[in-house]
py3Dmol code that shows the C-alpha trace and the ligand (Angstrom):
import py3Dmol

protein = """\
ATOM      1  CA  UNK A   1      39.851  95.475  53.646  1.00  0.00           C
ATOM      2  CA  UNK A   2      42.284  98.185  53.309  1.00  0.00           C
ATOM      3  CA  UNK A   3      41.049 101.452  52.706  1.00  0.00           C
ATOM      4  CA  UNK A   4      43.855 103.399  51.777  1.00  0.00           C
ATOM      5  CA  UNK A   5      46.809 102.432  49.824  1.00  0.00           C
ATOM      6  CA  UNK A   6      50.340 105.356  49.547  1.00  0.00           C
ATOM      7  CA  UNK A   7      50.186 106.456  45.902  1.00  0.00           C
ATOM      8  CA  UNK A   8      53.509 105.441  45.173  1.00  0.00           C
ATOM      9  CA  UNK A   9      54.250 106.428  41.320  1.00  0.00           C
ATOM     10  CA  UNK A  10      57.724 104.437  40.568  1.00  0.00           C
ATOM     11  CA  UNK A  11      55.282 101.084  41.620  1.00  0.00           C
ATOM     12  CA  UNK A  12      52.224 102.508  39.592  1.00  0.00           C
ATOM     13  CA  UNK A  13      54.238 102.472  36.245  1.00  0.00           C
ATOM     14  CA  UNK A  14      55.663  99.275  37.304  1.00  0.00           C
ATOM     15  CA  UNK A  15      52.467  97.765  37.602  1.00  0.00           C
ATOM     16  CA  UNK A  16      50.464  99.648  35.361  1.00  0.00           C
ATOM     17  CA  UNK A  17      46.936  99.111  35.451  1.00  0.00           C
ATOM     18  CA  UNK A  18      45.979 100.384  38.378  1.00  0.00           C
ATOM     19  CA  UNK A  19      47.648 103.817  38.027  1.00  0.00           C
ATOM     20  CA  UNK A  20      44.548 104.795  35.130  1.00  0.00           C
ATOM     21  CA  UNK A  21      42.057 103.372  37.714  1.00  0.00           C
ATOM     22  CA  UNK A  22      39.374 106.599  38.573  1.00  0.00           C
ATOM     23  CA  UNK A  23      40.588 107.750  42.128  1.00  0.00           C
ATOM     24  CA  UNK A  24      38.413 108.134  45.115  1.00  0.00           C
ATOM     25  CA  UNK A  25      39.353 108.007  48.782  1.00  0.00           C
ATOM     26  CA  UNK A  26      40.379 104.576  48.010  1.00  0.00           C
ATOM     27  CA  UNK A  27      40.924 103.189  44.912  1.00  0.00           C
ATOM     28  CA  UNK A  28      37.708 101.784  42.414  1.00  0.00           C
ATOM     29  CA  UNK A  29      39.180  98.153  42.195  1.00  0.00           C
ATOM     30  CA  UNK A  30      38.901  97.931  45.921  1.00  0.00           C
ATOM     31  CA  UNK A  31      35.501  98.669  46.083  1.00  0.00           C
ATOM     32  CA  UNK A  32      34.654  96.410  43.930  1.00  0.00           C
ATOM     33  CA  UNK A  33      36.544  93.654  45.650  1.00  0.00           C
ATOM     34  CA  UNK A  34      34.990  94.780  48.845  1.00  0.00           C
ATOM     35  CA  UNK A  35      31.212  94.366  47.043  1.00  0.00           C
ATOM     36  CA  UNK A  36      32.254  91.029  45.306  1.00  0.00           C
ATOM     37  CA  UNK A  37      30.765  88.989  47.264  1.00  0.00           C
ATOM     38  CA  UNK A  38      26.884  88.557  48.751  1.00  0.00           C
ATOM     39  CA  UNK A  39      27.124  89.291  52.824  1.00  0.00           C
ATOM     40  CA  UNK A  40      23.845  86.856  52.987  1.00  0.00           C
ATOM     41  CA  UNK A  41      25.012  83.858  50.771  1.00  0.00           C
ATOM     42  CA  UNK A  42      28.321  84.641  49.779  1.00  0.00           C
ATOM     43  CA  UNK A  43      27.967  84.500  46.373  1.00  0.00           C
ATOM     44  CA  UNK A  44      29.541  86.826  43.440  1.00  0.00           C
ATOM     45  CA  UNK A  45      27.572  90.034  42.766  1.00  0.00           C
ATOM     46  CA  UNK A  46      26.875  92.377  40.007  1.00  0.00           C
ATOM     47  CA  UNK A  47      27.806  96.322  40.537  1.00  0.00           C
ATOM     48  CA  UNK A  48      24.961  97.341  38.472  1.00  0.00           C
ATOM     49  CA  UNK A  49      25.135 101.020  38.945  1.00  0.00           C
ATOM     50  CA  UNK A  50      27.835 103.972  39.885  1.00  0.00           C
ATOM     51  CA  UNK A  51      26.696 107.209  40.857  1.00  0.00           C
ATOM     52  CA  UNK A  52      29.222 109.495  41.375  1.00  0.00           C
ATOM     53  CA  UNK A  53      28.904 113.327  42.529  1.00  0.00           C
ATOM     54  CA  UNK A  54      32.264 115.192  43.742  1.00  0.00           C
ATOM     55  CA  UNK A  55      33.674 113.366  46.531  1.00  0.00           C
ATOM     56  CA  UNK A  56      30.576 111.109  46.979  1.00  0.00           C
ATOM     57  CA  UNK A  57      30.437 107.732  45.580  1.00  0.00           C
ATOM     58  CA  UNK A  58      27.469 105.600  45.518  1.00  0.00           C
ATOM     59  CA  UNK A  59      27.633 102.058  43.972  1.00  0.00           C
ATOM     60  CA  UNK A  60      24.963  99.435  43.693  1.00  0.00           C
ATOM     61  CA  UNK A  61      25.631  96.079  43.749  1.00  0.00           C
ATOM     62  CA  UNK A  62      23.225  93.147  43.329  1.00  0.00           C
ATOM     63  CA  UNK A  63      23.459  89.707  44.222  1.00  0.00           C
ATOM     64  CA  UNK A  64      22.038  87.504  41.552  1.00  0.00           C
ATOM     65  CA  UNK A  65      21.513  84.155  43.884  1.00  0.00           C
ATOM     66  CA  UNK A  66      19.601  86.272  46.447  1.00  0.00           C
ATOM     67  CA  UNK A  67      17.110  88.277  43.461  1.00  0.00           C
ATOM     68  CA  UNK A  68      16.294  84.579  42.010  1.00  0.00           C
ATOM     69  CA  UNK A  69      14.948  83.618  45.460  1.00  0.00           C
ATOM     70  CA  UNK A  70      13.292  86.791  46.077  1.00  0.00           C
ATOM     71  CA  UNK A  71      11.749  87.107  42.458  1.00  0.00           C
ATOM     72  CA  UNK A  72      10.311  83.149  43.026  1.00  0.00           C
ATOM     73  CA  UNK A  73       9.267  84.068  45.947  1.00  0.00           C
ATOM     74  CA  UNK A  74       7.350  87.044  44.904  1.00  0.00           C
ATOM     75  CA  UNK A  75       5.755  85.426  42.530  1.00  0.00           C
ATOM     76  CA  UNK A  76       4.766  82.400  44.470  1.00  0.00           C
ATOM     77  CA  UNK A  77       2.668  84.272  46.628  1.00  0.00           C
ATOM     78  CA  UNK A  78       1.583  87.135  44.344  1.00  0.00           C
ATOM     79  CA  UNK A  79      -0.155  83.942  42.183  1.00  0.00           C
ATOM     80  CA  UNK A  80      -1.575  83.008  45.725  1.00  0.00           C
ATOM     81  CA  UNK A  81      -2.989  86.217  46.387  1.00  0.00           C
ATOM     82  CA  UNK A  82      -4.228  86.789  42.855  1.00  0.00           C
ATOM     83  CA  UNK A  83      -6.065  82.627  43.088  1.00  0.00           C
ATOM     84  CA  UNK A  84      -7.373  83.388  46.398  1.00  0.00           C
ATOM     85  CA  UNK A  85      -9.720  86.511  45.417  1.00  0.00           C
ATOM     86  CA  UNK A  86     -13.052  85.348  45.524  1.00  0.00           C
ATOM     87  CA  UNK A  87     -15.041  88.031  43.930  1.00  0.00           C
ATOM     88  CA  UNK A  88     -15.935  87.670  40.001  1.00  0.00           C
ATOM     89  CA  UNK A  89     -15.138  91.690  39.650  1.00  0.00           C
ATOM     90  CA  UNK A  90     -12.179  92.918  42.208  1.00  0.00           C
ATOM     91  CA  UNK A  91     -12.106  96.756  43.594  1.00  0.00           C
ATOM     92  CA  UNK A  92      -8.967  97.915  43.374  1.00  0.00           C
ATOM     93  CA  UNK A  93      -7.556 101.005  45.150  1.00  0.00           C
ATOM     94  CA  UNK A  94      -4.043 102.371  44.254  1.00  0.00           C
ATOM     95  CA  UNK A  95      -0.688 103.850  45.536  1.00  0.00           C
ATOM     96  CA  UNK A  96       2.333 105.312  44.389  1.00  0.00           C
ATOM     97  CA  UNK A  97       5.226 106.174  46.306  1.00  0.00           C
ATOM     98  CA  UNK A  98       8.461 107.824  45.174  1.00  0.00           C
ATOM     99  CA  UNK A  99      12.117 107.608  46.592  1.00  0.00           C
ATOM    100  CA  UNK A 100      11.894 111.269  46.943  1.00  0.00           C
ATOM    101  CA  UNK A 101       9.363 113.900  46.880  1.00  0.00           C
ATOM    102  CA  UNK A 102       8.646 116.576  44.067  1.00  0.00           C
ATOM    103  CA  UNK A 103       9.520 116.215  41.015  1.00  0.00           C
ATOM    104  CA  UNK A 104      13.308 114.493  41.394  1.00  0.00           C
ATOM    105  CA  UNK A 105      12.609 110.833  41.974  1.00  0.00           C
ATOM    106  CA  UNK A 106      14.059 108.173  40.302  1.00  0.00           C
ATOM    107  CA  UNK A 107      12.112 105.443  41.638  1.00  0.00           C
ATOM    108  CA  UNK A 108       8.435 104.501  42.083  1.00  0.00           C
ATOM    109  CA  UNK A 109       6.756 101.561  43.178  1.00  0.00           C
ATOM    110  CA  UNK A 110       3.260 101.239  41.953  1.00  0.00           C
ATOM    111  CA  UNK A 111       0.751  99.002  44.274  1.00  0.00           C
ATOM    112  CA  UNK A 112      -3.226  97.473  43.429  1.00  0.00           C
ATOM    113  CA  UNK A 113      -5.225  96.769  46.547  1.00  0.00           C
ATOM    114  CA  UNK A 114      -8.157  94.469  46.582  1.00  0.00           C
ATOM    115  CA  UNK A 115     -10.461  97.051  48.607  1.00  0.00           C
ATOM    116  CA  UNK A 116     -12.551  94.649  50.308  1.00  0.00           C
ATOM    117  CA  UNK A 117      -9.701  91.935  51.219  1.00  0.00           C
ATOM    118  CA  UNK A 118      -7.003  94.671  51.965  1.00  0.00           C
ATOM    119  CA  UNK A 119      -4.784  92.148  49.743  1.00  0.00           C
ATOM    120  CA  UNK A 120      -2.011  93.109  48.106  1.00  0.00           C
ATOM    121  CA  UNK A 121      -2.308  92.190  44.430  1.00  0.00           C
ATOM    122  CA  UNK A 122      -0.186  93.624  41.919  1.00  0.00           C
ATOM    123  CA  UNK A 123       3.019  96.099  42.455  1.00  0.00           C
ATOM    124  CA  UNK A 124       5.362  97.076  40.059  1.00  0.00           C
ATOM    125  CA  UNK A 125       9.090  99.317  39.823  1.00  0.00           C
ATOM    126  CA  UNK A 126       9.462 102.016  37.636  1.00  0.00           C
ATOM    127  CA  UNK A 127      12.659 103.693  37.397  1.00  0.00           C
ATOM    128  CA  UNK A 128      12.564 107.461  35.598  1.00  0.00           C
ATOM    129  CA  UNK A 129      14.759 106.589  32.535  1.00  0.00           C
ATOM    130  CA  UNK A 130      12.030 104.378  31.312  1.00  0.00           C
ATOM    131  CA  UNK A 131       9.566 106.946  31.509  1.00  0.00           C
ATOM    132  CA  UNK A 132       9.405 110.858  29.807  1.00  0.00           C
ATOM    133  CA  UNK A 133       9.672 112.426  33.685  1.00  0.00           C
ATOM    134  CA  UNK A 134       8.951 111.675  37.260  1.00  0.00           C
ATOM    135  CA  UNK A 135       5.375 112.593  37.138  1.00  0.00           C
ATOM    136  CA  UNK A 136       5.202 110.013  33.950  1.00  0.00           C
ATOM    137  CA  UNK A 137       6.524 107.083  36.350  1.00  0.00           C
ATOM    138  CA  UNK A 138       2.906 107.155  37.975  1.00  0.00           C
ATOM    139  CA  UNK A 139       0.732 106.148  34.762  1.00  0.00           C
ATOM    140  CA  UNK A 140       3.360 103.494  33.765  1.00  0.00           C
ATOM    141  CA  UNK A 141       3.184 101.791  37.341  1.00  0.00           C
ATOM    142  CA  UNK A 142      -0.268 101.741  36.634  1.00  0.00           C
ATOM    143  CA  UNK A 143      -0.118 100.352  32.906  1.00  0.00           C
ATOM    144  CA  UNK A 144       2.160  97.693  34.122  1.00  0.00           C
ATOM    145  CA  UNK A 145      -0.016  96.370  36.934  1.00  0.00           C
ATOM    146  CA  UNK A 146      -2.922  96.365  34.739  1.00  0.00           C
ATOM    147  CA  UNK A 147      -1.304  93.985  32.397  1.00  0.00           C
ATOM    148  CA  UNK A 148      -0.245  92.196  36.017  1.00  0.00           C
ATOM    149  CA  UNK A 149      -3.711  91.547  36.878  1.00  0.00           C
ATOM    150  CA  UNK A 150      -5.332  90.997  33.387  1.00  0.00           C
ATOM    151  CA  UNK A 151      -2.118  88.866  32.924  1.00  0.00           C
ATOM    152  CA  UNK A 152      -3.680  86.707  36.132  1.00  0.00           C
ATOM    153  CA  UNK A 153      -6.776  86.502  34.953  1.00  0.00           C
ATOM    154  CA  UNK A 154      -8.320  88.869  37.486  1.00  0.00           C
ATOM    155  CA  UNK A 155     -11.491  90.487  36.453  1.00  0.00           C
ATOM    156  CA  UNK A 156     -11.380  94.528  37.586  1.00  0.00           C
ATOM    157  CA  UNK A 157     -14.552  95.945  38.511  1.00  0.00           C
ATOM    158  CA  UNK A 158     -13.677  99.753  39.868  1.00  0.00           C
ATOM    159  CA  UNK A 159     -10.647 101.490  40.322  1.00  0.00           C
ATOM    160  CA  UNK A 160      -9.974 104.400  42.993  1.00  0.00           C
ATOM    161  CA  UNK A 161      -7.121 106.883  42.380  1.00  0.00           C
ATOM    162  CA  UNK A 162      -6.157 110.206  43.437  1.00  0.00           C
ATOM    163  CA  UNK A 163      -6.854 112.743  40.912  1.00  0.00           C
ATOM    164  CA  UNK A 164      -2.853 112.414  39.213  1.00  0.00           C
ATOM    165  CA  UNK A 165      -2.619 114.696  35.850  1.00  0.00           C
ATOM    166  CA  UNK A 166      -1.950 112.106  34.165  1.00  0.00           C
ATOM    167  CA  UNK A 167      -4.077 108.938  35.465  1.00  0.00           C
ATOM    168  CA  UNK A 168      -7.745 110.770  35.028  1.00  0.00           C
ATOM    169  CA  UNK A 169      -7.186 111.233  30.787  1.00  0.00           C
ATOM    170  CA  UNK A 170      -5.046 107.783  30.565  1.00  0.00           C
ATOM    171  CA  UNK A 171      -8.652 105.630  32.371  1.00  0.00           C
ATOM    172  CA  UNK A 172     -11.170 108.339  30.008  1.00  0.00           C
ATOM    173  CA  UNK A 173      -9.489 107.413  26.858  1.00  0.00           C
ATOM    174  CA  UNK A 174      -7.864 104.005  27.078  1.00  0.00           C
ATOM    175  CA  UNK A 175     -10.073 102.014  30.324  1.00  0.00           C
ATOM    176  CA  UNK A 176     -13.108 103.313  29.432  1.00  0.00           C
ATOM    177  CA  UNK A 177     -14.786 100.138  30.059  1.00  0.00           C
ATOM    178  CA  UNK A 178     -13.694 100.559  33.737  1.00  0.00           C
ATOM    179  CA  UNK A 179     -15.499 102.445  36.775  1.00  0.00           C
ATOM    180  CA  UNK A 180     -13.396 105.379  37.807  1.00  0.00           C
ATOM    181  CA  UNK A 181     -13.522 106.324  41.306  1.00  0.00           C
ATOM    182  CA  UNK A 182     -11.549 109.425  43.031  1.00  0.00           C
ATOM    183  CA  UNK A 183     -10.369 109.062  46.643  1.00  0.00           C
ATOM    184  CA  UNK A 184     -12.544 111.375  49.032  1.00  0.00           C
ATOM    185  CA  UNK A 185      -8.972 111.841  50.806  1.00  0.00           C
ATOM    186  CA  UNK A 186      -6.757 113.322  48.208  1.00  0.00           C
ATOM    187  CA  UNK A 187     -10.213 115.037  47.287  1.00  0.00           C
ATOM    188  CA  UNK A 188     -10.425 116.456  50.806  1.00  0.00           C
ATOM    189  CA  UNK A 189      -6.407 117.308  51.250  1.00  0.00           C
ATOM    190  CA  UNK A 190      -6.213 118.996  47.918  1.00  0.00           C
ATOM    191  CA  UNK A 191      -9.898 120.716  48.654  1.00  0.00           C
ATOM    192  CA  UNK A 192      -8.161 121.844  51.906  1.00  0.00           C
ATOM    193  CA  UNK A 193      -4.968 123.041  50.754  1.00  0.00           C
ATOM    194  CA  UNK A 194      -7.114 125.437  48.265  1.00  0.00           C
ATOM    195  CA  UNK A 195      -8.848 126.920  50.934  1.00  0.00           C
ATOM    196  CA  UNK A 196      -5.538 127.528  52.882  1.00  0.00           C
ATOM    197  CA  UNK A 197      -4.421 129.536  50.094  1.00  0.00           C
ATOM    198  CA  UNK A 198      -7.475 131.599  49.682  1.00  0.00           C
ATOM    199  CA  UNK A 199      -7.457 131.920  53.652  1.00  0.00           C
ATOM    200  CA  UNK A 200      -4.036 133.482  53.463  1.00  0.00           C
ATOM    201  CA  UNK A 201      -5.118 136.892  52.249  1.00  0.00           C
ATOM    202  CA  UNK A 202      -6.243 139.283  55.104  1.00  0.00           C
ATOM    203  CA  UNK A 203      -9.691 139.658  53.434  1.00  0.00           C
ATOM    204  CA  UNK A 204     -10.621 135.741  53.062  1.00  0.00           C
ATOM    205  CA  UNK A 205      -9.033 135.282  56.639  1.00  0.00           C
ATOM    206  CA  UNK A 206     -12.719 134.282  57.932  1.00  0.00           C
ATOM    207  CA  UNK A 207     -12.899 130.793  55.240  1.00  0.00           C
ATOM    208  CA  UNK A 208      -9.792 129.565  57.829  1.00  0.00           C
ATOM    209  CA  UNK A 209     -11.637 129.449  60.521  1.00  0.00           C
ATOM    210  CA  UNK A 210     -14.484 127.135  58.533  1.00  0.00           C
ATOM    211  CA  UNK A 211     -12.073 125.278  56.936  1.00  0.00           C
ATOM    212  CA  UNK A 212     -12.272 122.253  59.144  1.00  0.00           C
ATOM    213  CA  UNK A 213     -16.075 122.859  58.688  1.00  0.00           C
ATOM    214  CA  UNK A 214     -15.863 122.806  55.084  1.00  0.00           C
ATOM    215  CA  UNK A 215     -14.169 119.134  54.867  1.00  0.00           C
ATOM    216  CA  UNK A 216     -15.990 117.741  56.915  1.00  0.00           C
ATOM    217  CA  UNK A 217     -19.399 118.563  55.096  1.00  0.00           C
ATOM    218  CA  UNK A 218     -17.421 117.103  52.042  1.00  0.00           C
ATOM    219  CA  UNK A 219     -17.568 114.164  53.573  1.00  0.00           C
ATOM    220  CA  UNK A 220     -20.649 113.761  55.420  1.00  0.00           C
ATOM    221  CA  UNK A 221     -22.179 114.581  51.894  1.00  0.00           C
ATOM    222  CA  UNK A 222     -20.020 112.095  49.606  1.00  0.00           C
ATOM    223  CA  UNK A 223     -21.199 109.202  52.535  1.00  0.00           C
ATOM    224  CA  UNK A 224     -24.126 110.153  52.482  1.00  0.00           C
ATOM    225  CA  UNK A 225     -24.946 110.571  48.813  1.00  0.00           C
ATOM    226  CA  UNK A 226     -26.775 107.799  46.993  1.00  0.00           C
ATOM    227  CA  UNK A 227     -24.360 105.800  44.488  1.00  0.00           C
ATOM    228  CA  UNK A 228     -24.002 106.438  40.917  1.00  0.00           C
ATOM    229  CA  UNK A 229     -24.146 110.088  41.965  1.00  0.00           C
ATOM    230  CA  UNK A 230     -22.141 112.904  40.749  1.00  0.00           C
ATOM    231  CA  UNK A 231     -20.049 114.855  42.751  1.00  0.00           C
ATOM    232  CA  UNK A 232     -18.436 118.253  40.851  1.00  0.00           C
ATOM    233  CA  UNK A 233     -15.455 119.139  42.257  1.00  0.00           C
ATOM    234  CA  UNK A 234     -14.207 122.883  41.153  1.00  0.00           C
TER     235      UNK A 234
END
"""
ligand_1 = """\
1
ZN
Zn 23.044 86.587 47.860
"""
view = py3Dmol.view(width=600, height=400)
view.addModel(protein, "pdb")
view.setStyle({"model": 0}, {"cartoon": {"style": "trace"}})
view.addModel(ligand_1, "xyz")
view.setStyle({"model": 1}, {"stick": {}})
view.zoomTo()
view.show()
């Protein structure tokens, strides 16, 4: 492939085209030619996206041979995974994780886990544009996987999330029917990170030093609480 070409201007009228082509350190038509093909099975791609920012140039380009295998073979063995759970109501815990942390990501995959199996069962991609904002991305990933499962035929029992702004209202208003569970770890990081801020000013200094105290009581009382009990959480 050659990367750069002498920008000769007596040629670029003669050949015209070329010369209105955007300009980067080499020219756009050759980076397309250089992402025409598929390095795993040769075939033509699609550049699907250009991102460009200054001097930096970031192109996506996507076989469409390779995506059908991977997409059949998704599916194959998500319908495995969602015929092999046994139980008549499934616990599902959750995760979402973002191409880039705070509140800039463009990307976020959205996972169900079958708590007792530790089987993967539904996972979806949201991208921000089809959402209202990055923190948005988290309740769609979750909408979309619902559908996944119900889609399936799987029967939900419980759910366990963090406590995401948006998630709690979203399963009170529109999965009431559902048991709503909050993970005892985001519970205990976001408990802890409080405390570090209180901790911080000379005159609460002493709470630091029982912080490690304080989280673990958390949990030795959620584990050993009976279930069906509350917990309040201030
Ligand atoms: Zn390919």
């Amino acid at each position: 492939m050659m990367l750069y070409q002498p920008f000769n201007l007596h040629l670029a009228h003669q050949q015209g085209s070329w010369y209105n082509e955007p300009r980067y350190l080499v020219d756009h038509k050759q980076l397309l030619e250089a992402l025409k093909y598929c390095r795993k099975c040769a075939c033509y791609t699609n550049v699907e996206s250009t991102y460009r920012d200054g001097g930096y140039i970031k192109m996506t380009a996507v076989c469409d041979s390779c995506r059908h295998v991977i997409r059949n073979l998704y599916s194959h063995n998500m319908t495995a995974v969602q015929q092999a759970l046994d139980a008549e109501h499934i616990d599902f815990s959750r995760d979402g994780r973002f191409d880039t942390p705070g509140h800039s990501a463009l990307y976020s995959t959205y996972t169900l886990m079958d708590v007792k199996s530790s089987l993967i069962v539904a996972s979806q991609l949201v991208k921000v544009t089809e959402t209202t904002s990055s923190q948005a991305m988290e309740k769609e990933g979750l909408i979309r996987c619902r559908r996944e499962v119900e889609d399936a035929g799987v029967c939900i029992g419980s759910l366990t999330t963090d406590q995401h702004i948006m998630i709690a209202p979203y399963m009170r208003k529109e999965w009431t029917e559902l048991t709503h569970y909050f993970d005892l770890w985001h519970i205990a990081k976001n408990l802890k990170k409080k405390l570090c801020e209180f901790a911080s000013v000379a005159a609460n200094r002493v709470v630091g030093h029982w912080s490690e105290t304080i989280i673990r009581h958390l949990y030795h009382v959620v584990v050993n609480t009976e279930p069906g009990s509350q917990l309040r959480i201030e």
